[in-house]
C-alpha positions as CSV (number, residue, x, y, z in Angstrom):
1,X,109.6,64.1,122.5
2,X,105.8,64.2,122.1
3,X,105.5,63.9,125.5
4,X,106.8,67.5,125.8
5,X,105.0,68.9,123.2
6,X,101.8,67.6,125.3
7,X,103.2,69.2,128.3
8,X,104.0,72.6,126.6
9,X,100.4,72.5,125.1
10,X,98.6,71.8,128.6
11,X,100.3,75.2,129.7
12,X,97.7,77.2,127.2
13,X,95.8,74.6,126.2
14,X,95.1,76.5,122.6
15,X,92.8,75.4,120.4
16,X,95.9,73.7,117.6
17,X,99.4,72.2,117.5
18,X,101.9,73.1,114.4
19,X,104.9,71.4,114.2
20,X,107.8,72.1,111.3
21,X,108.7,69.0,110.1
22,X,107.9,65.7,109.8
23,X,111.2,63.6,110.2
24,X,110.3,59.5,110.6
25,X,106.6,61.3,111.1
26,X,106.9,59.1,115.0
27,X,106.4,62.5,116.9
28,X,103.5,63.6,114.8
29,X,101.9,60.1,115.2
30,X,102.3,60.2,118.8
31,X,101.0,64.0,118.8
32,X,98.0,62.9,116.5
33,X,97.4,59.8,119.1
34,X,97.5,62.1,122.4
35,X,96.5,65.3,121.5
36,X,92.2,65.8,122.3
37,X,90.5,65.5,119.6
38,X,89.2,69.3,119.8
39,X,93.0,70.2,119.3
40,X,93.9,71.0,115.7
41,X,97.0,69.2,114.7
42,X,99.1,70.3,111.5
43,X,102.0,69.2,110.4
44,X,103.9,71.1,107.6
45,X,106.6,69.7,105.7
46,X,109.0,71.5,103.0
47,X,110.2,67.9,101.0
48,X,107.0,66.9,99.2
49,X,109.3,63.6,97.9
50,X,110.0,62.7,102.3
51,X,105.7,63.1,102.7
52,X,104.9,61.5,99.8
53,X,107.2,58.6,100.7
54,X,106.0,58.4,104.5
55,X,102.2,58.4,103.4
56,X,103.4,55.6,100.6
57,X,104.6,53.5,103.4
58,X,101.0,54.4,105.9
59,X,104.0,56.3,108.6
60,X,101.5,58.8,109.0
61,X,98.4,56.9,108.6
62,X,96.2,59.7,111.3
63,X,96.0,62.6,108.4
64,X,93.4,60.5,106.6
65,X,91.4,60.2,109.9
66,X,89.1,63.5,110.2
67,X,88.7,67.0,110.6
68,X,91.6,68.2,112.4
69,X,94.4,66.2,111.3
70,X,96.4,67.3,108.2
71,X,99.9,67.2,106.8
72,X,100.9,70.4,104.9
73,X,103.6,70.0,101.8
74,X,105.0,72.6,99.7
75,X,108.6,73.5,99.0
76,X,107.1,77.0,99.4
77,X,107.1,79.0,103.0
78,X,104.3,81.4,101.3
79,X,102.0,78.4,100.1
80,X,102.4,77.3,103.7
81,X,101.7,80.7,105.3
82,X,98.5,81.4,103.1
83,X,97.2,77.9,104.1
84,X,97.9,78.1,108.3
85,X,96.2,81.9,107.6
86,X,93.1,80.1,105.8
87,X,92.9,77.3,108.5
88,X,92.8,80.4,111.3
89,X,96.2,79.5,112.3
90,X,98.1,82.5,114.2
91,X,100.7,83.1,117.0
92,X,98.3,83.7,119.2
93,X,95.8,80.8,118.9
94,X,98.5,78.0,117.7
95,X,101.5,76.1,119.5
96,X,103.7,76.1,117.1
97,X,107.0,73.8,117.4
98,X,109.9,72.7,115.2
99,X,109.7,68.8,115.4
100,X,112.3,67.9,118.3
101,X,112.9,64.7,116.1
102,X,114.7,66.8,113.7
103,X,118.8,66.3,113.8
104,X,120.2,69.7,113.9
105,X,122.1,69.7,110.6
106,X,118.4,69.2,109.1
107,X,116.4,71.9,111.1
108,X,116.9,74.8,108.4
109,X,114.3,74.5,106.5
110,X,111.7,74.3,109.4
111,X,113.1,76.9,110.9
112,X,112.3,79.1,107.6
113,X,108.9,77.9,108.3
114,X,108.4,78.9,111.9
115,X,110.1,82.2,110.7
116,X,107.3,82.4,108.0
117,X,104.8,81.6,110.6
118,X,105.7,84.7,112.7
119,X,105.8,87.4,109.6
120,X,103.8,89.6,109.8
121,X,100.5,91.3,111.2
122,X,96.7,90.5,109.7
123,X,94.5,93.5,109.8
124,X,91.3,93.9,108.7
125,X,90.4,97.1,106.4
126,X,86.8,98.8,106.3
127,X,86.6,100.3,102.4
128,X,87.1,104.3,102.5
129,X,84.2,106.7,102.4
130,X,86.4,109.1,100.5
131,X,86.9,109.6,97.3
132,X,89.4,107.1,96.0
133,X,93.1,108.6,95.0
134,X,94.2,108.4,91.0
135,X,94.5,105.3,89.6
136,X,97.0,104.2,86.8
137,X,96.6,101.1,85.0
138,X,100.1,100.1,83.7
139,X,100.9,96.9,81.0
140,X,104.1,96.3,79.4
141,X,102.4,94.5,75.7
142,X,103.5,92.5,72.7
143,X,101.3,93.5,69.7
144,X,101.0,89.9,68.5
145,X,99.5,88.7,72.2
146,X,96.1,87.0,71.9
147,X,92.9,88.5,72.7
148,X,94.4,92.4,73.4
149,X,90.5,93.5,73.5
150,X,89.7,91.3,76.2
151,X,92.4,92.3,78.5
152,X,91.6,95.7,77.8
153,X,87.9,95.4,78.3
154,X,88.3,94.2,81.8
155,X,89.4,97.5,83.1
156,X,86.8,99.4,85.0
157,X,85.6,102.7,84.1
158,X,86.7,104.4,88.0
159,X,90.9,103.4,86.3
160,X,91.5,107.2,85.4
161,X,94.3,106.5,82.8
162,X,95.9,103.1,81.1
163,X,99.5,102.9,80.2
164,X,100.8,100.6,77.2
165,X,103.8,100.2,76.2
166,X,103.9,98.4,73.5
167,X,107.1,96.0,72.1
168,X,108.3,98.2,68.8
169,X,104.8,99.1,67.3
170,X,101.5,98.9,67.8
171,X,98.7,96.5,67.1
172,X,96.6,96.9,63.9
173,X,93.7,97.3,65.9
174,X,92.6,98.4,69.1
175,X,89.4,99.0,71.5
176,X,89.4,103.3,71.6
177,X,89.8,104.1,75.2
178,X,90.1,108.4,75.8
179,X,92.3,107.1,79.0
180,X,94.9,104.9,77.1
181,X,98.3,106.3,76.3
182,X,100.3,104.0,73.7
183,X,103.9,104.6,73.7
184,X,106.1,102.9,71.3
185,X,109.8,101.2,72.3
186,X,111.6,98.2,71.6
187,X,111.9,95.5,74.3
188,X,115.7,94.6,73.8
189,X,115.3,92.1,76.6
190,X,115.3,93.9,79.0
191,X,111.4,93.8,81.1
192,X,112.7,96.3,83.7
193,X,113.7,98.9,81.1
194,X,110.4,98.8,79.9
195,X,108.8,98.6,83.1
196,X,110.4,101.6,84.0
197,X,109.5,103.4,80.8
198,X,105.8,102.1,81.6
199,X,106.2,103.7,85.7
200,X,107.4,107.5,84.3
201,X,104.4,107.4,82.2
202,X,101.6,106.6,84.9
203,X,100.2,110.0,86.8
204,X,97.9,108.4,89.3
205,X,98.4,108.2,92.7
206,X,98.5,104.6,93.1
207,X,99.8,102.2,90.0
208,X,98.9,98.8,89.3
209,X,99.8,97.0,86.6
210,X,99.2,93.7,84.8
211,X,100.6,91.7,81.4
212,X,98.3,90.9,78.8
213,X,97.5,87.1,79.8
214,X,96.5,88.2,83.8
215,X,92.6,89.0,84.7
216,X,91.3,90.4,88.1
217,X,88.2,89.0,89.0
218,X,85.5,91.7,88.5
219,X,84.9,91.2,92.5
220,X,88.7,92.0,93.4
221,X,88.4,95.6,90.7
222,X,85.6,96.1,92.5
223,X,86.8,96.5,96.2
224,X,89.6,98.7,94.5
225,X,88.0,102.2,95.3
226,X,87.2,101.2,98.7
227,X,90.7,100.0,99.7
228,X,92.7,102.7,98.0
229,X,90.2,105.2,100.1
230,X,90.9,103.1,103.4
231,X,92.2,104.8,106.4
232,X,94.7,101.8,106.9
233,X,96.0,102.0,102.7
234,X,97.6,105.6,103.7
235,X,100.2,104.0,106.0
236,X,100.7,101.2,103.1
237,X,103.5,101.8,100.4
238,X,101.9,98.6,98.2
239,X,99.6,95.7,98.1
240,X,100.2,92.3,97.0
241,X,98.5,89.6,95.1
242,X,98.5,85.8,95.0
243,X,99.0,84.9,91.1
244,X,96.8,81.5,90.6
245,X,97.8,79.9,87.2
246,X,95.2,78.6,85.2
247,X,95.7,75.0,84.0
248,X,94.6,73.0,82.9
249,X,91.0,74.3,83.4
250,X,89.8,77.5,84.3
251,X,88.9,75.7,87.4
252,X,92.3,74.0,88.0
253,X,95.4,76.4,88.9
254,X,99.0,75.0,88.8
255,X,100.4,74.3,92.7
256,X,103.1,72.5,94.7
257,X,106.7,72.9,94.4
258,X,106.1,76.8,94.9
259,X,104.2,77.3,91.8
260,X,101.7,79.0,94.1
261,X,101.2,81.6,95.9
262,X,103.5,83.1,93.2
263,X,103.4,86.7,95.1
264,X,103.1,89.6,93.2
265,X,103.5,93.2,93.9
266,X,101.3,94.7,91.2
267,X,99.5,97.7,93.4
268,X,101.5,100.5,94.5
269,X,101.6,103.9,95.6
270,X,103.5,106.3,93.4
271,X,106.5,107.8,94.9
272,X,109.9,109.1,94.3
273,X,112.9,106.8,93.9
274,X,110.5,103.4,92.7
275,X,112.5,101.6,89.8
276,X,112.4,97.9,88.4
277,X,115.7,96.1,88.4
278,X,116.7,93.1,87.1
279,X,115.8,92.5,83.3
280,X,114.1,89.0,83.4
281,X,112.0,88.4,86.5
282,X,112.0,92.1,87.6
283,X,111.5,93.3,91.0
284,X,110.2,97.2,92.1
285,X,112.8,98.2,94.6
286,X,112.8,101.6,96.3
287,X,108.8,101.6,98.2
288,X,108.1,104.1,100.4
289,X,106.8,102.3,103.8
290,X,105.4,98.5,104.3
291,X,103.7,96.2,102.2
292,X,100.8,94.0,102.7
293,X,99.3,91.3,100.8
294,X,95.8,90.7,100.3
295,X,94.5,87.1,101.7
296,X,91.2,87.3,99.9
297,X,92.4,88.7,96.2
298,X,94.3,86.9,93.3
299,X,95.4,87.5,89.9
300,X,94.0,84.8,87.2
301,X,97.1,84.0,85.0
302,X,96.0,82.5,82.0
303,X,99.0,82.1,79.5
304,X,98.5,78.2,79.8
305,X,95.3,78.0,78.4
306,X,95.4,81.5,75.9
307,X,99.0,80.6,74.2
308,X,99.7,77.3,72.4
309,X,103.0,75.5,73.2
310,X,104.5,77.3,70.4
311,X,103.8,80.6,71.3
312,X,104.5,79.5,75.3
313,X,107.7,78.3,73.9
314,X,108.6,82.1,72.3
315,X,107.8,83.8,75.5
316,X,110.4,81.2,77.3
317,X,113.1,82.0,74.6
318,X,112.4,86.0,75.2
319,X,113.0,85.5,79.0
320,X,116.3,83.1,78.4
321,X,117.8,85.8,75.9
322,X,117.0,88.8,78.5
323,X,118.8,86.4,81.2
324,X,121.8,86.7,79.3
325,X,122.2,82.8,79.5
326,X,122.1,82.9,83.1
327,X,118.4,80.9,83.3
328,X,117.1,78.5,81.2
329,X,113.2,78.2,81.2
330,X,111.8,75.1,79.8
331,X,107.9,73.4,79.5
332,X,107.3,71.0,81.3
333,X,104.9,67.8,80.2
334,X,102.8,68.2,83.3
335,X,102.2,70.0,86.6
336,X,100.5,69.2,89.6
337,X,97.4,71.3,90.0
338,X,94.5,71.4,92.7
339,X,90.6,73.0,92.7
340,X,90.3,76.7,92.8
341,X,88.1,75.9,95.1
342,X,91.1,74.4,97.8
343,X,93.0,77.6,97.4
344,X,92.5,80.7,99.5
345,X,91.8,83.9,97.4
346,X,89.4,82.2,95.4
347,X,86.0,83.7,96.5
348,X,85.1,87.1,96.3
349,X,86.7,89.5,99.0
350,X,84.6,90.2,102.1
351,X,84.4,93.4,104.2
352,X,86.4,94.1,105.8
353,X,89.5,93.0,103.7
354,X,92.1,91.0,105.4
355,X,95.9,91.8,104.9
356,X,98.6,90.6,105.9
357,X,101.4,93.7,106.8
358,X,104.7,92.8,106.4
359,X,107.5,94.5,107.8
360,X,109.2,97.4,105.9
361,X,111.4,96.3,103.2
362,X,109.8,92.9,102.8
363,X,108.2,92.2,99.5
């Protein structure tokens, strides 16, 4: 079976190997064996407990070995995709395989990751010389969520207008803003109802919205202008953002088991027939033309270290009662975490901006 691989790979000779799946991990030791060692060899794997259990028993004993060499685990196709993205892994530069070792009853989920390997198209996007369009700033807001002034200060002077709507009244006090517009309705569990109420409000162009325990990086507003004023952003109906969340460190963000890259569509351009559905968990539906997320930008999400379990534990019981019983949400002792540092989307953006297009209707 490796022995084809090899043969496939002298055809193009490109400069990595990828296979989807791991199985006994015999292919990928024989791969990781024959292959030059100029030749990139990743393997990715979707069952973190099968990887963890072949590097517990040295099956796979070549990852630990150099540059090069690496097994990739995550029950999450997008944690995968950001990664083989970071490492310069593309179609065109990669021979990507599922593992022939793999029974065929067992082949679906690495064949959602060679699918995920194909999505989409990186382009790079020069900031606009033009002035940017209007900007909105939405948030959906409890009045009792911890350190309002600081979310609000983080919002950049070039956001034309800020829309709050606030859970049935409004905070005792507030940071005066000429550009915020406080409106006044009662949750009733249901987030897309007051996301909605939030979207009719906003008049900018473009919209992007945040909840009260999220930061941008001053480096990702700052590239906001010049994107939104991009040639490429006018064929773009939304941008979106890796979420890293903070724990237990600001220099630590919860990962594995598809706690990251926890996309999120928060940029948008504002067009007829956009709604939220869903009342826990909402989704925008109805954009206007593709999507892209950005490689280089994240969203800080810091409810684990701003909230205490208590008030983590409220927030839980506010999304279970707008499920209507049909999730349960629950804390759990630990998480795995890595290093900001690891993660892509950690350092500030260069020029141009990478982005990954996806194909209309994928979000």
């Amino acid at each position: 079976m490796a022995g084809r691989i090899l043969r496939a790979w002298e055809r193009e000779q490109p400069p990595a190997v990828l296979l989807f799946g791991l199985a006994s991990g015999a292919v990928a030791s024989a791969l990781a064996a024959a292959l030059p060692a100029r030749v990139g060899l990743l393997v990715s794997e979707s069952d973190p407990e099968l990887t963890r259990s072949l590097m517990d028993a040295d099956a796979i004993p070549w990852w630990r070995e150099g540059e090069g060499r690496a097994v990739l685990t995550d029950t999450s196709p997008w944690a995968h995709k950001l990664l083989w993205l970071a490492c310069g892994l593309s179609p065109g530069r990669t021979l990507a395989m599922i593992n022939p070792e793999l029974a065929t009853e067992a082949r679906g989920p690495a064949q959602r990751l060679r699918e995920a390997f194909g999505l989409g198209e990186t382009v790079h996007i020069l900031p606009g010389t033009l002035p940017p369009p209007r900007l909105s700033l939405g948030a959906i807001l409890s009045p009792d969520e911890p350190d309002l002034p600081r979310f609000l200060r983080q919002i950049p002077a070039f956001v034309d207008e800020i829309v709050c709507v606030w859970d049935g009244r409004l905070p005792e006090r507030l940071p005066p803003d000429p550009r915020r517009r406080d409106i006044v309705r009662p949750l009733a569990a249901d987030f897309a109802a007051q996301r909605n109420a939030m979207l009719d409000a906003c008049g900018g162009d473009w919209v992007l919205y945040l909840d009260a325990d999220e930061l941008l990086p001053r480096e990702v507003w700052d590239i906001l202008p010049g994107l939104l004023a991009a040639e490429a952003a006018a064929d773009l109906a939304a941008f979106a953002f890796a979420r890293l969340t903070l724990y237990p460190d600001e220099d630590h963000a919860k990962c594995g088991y598809g706690l990251w890259p926890d996309l999120q569509a928060r940029l948008f351009r504002k067009t007829p027939g956009l709604r939220f559905e869903r009342p826990v968990h909402e989704r925008l539906t109805g954009l206007d033309g593709p999507a892209a997320v950005l490689l280089d930008a994240s969203i800080l999400h810091e409810s684990a270290l701003r909230k205490s379990p208590a008030q983590l534990a409220r927030k839980l019981e506010g999304f279970d009662l707008a499920s209507g019983g049909g999730v349960r949400h629950v804390q759990s002792r630990d998480y795995p975490r890595l290093p900001l540092r690891l993660l892509p989307g950690t350092e500030p953006p260069a020029v141009p901006f990478r982005a990954l297009v996806l194909p209309d209707g994928r979000v």
